[in-house]
C-alpha positions in Angstrom: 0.5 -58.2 5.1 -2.6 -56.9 4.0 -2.7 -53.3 1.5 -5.5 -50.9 0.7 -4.7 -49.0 -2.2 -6.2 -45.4 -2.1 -7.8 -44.4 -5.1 -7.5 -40.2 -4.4 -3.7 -40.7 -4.8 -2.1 -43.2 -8.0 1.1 -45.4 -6.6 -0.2 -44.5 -2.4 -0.6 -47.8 -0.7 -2.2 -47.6 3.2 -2.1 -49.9 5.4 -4.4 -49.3 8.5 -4.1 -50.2 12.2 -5.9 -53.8 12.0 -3.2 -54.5 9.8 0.0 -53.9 10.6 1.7 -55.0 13.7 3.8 -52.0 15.2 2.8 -50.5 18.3 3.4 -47.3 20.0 4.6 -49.4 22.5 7.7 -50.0 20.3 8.5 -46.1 19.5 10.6 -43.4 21.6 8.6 -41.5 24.1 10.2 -38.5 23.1 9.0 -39.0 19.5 5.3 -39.7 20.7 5.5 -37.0 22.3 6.6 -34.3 19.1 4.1 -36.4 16.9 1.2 -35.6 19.4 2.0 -31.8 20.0 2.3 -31.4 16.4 -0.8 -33.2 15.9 -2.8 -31.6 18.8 -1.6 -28.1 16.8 -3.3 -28.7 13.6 -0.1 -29.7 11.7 0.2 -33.4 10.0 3.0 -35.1 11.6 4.1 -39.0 10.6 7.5 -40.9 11.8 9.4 -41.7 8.6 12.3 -43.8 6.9 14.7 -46.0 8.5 12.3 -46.4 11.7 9.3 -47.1 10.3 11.3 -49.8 7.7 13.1 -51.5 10.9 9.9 -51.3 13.0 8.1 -53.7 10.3 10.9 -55.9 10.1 10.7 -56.5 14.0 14.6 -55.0 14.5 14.9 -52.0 17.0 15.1 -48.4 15.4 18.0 -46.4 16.7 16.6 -42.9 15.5 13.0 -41.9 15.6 12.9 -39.3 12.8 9.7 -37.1 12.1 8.4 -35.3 8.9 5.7 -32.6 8.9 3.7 -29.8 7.4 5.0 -27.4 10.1 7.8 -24.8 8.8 11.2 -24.8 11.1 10.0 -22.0 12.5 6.5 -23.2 13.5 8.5 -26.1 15.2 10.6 -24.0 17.3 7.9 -21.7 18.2 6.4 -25.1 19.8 9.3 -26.4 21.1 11.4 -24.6 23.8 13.7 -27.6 23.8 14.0 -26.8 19.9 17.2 -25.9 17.7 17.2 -24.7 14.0 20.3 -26.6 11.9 21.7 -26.8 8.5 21.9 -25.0 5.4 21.4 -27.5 2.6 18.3 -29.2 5.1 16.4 -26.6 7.3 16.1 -29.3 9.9 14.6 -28.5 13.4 16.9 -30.7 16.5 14.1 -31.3 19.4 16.5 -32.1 22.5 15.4 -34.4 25.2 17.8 -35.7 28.3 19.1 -38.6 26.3 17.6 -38.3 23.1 17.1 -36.1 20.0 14.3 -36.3 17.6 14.4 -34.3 14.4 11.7 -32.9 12.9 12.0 -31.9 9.1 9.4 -30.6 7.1 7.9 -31.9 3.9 10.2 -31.7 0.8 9.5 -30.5 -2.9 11.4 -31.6 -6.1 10.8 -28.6 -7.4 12.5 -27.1 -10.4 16.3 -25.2 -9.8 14.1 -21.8 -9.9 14.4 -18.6 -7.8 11.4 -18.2 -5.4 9.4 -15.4 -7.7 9.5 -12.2 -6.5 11.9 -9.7 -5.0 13.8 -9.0 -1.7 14.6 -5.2 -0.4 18.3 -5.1 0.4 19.4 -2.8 3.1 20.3 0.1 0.8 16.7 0.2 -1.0 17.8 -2.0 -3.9 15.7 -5.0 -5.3 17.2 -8.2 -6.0 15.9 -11.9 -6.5 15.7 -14.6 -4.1 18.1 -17.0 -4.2 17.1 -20.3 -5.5 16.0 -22.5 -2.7 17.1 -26.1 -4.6 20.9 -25.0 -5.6 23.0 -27.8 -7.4 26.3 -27.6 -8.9 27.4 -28.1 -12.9 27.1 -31.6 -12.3 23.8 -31.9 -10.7 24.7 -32.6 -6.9 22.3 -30.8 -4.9 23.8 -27.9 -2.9 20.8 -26.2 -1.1 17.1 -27.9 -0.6 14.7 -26.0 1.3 11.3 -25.7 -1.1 8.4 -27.2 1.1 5.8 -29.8 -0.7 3.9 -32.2 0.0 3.9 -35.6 2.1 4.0 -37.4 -1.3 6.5 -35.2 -3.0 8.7 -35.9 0.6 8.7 -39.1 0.1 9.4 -39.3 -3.9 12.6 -37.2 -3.0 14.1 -39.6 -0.4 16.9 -42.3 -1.5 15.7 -45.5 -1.2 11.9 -47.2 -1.4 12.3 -49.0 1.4 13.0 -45.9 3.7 10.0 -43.8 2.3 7.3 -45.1 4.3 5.7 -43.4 6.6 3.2 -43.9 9.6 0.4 -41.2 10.5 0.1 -40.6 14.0 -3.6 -39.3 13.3 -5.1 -42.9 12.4 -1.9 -45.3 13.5 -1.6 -46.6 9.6 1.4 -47.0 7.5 1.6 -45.2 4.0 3.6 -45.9 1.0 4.1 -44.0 -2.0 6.9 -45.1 -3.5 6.8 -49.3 -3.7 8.6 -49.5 -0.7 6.5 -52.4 0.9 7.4 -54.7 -2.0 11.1 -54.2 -2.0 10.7 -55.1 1.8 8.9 -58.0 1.6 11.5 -59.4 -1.0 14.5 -57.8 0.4 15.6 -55.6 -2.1 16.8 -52.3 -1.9 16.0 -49.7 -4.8 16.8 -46.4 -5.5 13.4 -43.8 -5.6 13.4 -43.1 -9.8 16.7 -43.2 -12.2 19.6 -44.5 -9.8 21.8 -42.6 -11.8 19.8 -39.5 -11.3 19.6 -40.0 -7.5 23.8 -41.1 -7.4 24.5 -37.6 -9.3 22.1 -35.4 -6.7 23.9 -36.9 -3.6 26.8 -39.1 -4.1 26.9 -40.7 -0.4 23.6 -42.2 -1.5 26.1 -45.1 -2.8 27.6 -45.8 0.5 23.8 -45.9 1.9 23.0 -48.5 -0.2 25.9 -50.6 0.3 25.1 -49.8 4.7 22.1 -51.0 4.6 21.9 -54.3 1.8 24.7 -55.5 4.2 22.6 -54.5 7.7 19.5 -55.9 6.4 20.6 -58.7 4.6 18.8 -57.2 1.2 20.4 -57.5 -2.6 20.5 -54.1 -4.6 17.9 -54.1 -7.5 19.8 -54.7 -10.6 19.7 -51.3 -11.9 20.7 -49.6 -8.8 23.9 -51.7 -8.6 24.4 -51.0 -12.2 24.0 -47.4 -11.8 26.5 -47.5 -8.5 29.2 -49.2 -10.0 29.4 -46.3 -13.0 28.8 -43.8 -11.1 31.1 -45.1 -7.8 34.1 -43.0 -9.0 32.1 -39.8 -8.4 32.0 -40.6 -4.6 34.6 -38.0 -3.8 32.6 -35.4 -4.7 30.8 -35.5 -2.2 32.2 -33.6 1.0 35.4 -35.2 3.1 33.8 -34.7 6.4 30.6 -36.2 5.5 32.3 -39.6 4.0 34.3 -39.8 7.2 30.9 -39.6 8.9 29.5 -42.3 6.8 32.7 -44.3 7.0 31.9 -44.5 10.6 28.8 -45.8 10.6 29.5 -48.2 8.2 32.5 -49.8 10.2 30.8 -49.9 13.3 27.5 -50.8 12.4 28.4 -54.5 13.4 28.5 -55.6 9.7 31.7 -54.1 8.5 33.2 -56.9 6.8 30.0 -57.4 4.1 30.0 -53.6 4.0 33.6 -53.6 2.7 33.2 -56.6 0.7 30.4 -54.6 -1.0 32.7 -52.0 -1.3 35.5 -53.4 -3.0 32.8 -55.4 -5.4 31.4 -52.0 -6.4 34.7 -49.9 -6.6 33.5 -47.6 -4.2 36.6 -48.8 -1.5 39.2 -48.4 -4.0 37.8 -44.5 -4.9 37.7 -43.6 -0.9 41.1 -45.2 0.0 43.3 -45.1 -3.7 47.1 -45.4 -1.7 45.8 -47.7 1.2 43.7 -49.9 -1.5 46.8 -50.9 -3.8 48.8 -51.8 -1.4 46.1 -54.1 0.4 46.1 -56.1 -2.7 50.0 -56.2 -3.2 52.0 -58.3 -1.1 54.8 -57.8 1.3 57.7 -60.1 1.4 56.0 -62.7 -0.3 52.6 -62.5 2.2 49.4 -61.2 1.6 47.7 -58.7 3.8 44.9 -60.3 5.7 45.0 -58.2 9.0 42.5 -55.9 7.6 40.1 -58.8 7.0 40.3 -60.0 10.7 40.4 -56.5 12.4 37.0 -56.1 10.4 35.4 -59.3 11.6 37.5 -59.0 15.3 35.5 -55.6 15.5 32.1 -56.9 14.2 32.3 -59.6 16.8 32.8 -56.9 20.0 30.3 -54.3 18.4 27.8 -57.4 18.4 28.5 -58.1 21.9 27.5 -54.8 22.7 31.6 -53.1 23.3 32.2 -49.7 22.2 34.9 -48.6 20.1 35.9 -45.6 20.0 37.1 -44.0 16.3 41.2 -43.9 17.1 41.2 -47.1 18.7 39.3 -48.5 15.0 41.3 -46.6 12.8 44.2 -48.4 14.3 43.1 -51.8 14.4 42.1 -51.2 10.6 45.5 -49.5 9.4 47.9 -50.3 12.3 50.0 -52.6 9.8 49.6 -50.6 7.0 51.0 -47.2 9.4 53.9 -50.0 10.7 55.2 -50.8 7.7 55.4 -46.9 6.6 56.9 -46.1 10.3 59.8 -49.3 9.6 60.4 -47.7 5.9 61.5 -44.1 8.0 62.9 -46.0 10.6 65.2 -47.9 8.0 66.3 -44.4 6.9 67.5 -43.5 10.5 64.8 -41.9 12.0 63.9 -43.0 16.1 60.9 -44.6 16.6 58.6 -41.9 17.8 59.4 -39.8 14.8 58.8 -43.0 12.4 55.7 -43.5 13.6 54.8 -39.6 13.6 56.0 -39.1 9.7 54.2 -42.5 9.2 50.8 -41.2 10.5 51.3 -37.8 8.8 51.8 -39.7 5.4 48.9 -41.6 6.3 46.6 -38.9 7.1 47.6 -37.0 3.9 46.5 -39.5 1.5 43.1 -40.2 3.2 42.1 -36.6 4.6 41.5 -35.4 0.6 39.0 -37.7 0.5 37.7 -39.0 3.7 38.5 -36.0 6.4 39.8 -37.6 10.0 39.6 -35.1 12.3 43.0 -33.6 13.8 42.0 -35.0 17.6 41.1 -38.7 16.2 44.3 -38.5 13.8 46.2 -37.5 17.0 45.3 -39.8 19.1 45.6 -42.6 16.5 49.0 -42.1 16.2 49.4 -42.5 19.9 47.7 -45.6 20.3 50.5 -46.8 17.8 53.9 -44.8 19.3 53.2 -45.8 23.1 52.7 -49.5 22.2 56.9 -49.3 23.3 55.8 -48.4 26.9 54.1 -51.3 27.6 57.7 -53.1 27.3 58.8 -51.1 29.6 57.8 -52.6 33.2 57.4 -51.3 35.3 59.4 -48.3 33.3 59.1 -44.5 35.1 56.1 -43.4 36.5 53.9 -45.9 35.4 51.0 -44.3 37.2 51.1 -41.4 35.2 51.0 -43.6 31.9 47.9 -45.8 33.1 46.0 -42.2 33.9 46.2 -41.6 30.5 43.1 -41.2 28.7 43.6 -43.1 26.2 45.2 -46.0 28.3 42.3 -48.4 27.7 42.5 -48.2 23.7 46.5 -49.0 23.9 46.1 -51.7 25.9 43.2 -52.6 23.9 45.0 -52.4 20.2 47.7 -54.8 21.8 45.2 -57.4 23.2 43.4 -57.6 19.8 46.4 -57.4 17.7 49.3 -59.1 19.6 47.5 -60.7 22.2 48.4 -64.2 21.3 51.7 -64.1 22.3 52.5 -65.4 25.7 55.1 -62.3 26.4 52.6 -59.8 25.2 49.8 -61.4 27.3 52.1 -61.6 30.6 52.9 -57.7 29.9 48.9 -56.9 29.6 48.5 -59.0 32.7 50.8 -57.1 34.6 49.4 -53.9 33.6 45.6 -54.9 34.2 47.0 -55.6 37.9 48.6 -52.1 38.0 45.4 -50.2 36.8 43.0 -52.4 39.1 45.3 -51.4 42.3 45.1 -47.8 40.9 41.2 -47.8 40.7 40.9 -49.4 44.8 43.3 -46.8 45.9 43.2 -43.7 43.9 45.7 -41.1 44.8 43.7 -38.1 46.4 42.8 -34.8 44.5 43.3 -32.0 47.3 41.5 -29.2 46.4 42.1 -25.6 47.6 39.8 -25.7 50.6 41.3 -29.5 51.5 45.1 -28.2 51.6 44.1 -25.4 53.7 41.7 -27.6 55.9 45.2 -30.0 56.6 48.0 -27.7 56.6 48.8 -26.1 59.5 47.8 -22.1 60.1 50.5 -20.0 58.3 51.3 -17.3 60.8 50.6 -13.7 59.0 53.8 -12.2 58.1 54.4 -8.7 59.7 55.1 -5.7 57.6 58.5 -4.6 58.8 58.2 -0.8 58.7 60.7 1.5 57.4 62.7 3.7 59.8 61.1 7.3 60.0 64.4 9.1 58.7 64.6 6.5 55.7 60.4 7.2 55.4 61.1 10.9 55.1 63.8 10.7 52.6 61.9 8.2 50.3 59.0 11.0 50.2 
């Protein structure tokens, strides 16, 4: 691939039209479509990071992200379909019928100084603006909304390979940060000191360990360096957000590299401290390999295009870890369902500190583990009410994957596939109000019996 180095701008590398190969062709409508309004408006408008990096690597982008000179406000004002979110990133949401493009605007690295000037409160007092870069005492960046330029956007992003950029106004691909060389040799390389960028945004880590194992790359030297000191610091980051990243990183179809990467760089044992020892203990006398298969077993279906939801992968992942805690109750005398409810709420209660499931998925993983009884039971009571179950399709699924190979549990799942597929040919009928009234027959009115007049007269 062919470069043209810009002399107006040191380190800015352009590649024009003639010499690239991406076409619009390739790109979301819906992002065409912001990049050309914003364009036709007199703003500067380019699609940027992780779309622009998979679009030159001929792999199919799954977000379409867009960066411009336009404030938040400017975009909305364009934009009816257009939503203002976050705090620590002004970022403007542009809704389409199956789509969202986001639109952020170009990014400073300016200093951690109060805009200069004062603000009025509402009793006539002067006070300073608040700073609008905000970090914490140990440099993680709390608040970053100064505007720059498209150079200073990109020298403030995580990774060289997801600063590029391409300009919608002449179709060419600009780099400012080396990113076109790490690409070409695979590499992937923190923007300036990696243990600068780790200590600004922690979750940077699990970034680079997503994407060396999507895109096949090797860390630069001193980036893994940098993230194996620094991988103990991950839980400083937010819970929420590291169950967020957690997510993609187990269903992004490469699960099993991701996790070997992050037990190599420490970065597993710091997210999952209680689950992590006892992965590499043994019990009675066998090693713990289900966590290994369930990883590649879920791979395999997201590669195949399956869809899997967040309870149903939380159980294939922990299910024996949560059966062994549920038999340790249940050898104290406790009933199953309760064993299995203090086992998820012990579960939950060393992970949520440091990677935060949410209530519903927690819920709902815990019954894709109690009502794996039911299925024993054939056909039990009421098994039409059990196969309406929502959640029906991931407990049937956790047994399939897990215990599947065992010809009583696959006759059970047989039976129970031929109970839902009669269900779905002759589904019971939902009457509504106006279909009970339409079939039953007239009720007559009932007559007001009327009190006798001497009985009226006294009552008055």
């Amino acid at each position: 691939m062919k470069t043209r180095i810009n002399p107006e701008k040191s380190g800015r590398v352009t590649i024009t039209r003639q010499e690239h190969g991406i076409s619009r062709t390739l790109m979301s409508p819906n992002a065409l479509r912001v990049l050309y309004r914003l364009k036709d408006n007199g703003f500067v408008a380019y699609l940027v990071g992780g779309c622009v990096r998979d679009l030159l690597l001929g792999r199919e982008p799954k977000d379409f992200d867009v960066v411009t000179n336009a404030t938040p406000g400017e975009v909305k004002r364009m934009f009816s379909n257009c939503r203002l979110i976050g705090r620590r990133f002004r970022l403007a949401h542009i809704h389409f019928k199956v789509e969202l493009i986001e639109v952020a605007t170009f990014r400073s690295q300016a200093a951690d100084e109060p805009e200069p000037g004062a603000v009025e409160t509402r009793r006539g007092e002067q006070r300073q603006r608040r700073p609008q870069i905000l970090k914490d005492d140990e440099g993680m960046i709390l608040r970053d909304n100064v505007f720059g330029t498209p150079e200073e956007d990109a020298l403030r992003r995580d990774f060289t390979v997801n600063a590029l950029a391409y300009d919608i106004a002449d179709f060419s691909i600009i780099d400012f940060a080396g990113g076109l060389a790490d690409l070409d040799a695979g590499i992937i390389r923190t923007i300036g000191d990696p243990n600068v960028r780790f200590q600004e945004d922690p979750v940077r880590m699990l970034r680079a360990v997503r994407f060396a194992a999507l895109l096949g790359f090797s860390m630069a030297e001193e980036t893994r360096n940098a993230l194996v000191t620094a991988a103990g610091t991950i839980v400083r980051a937010s819970p929420p957000r590291l169950y967020e990243e957690m997510l993609k990183i187990l269903l992004s179809g490469e699960g099993a590299k991701c996790c070997d990467l992050l037990h190599q760089t420490g970065l597993f044992t710091a997210l999952f401290p209680f689950f992590s020892a006892w992965l590499n203990a043994e019990s009675g006398g066998f090693p713990h390999t289900r966590f290994g298969e369930m990883l590649t077993c879920v791979d395999s279906r997201i590669q195949q295009g399956d869809t899997i939801s967040p309870q149903l992968l939380l159980a294939l992942l922990f299910g024996e870890y949560l059966d062994e805690k549920a038999e340790n109750f249940r050898a104290r005398g406790m009933p199953w369902q309760q064993s299995v409810d203090a086992a998820t709420a012990e579960f939950l209660g060393e992970v949520c500190p440091f990677v935060q499931i949410t209530s519903r998925v927690g819920s709902a993983l815990r019954d894709i583990i109690a009502q794996q009884t039911r299925l024993t039971h054939i056909p039990g009571r009421r098994p039409q009410l059990f196969i309406a179950r929502t959640d029906f399709t991931d407990i049937i699924a956790y047994s399939r994957i897990v215990h599947g190979n065992k010809k009583d549990v696959a006759s059970r799942l047989q039976w129970w596939r031929v109970q839902a597929e009669q269900m779905e040919q002759e589904p019971l009928p939902l009457l509504s109000k106006s279909t009970e009234a339409a079939g039953a027959a007239p009720r007559k009115k009932r007559r007001r019996r009327r009190k006798p007049h001497g009985l009226q007269r006294a009552t008055q």
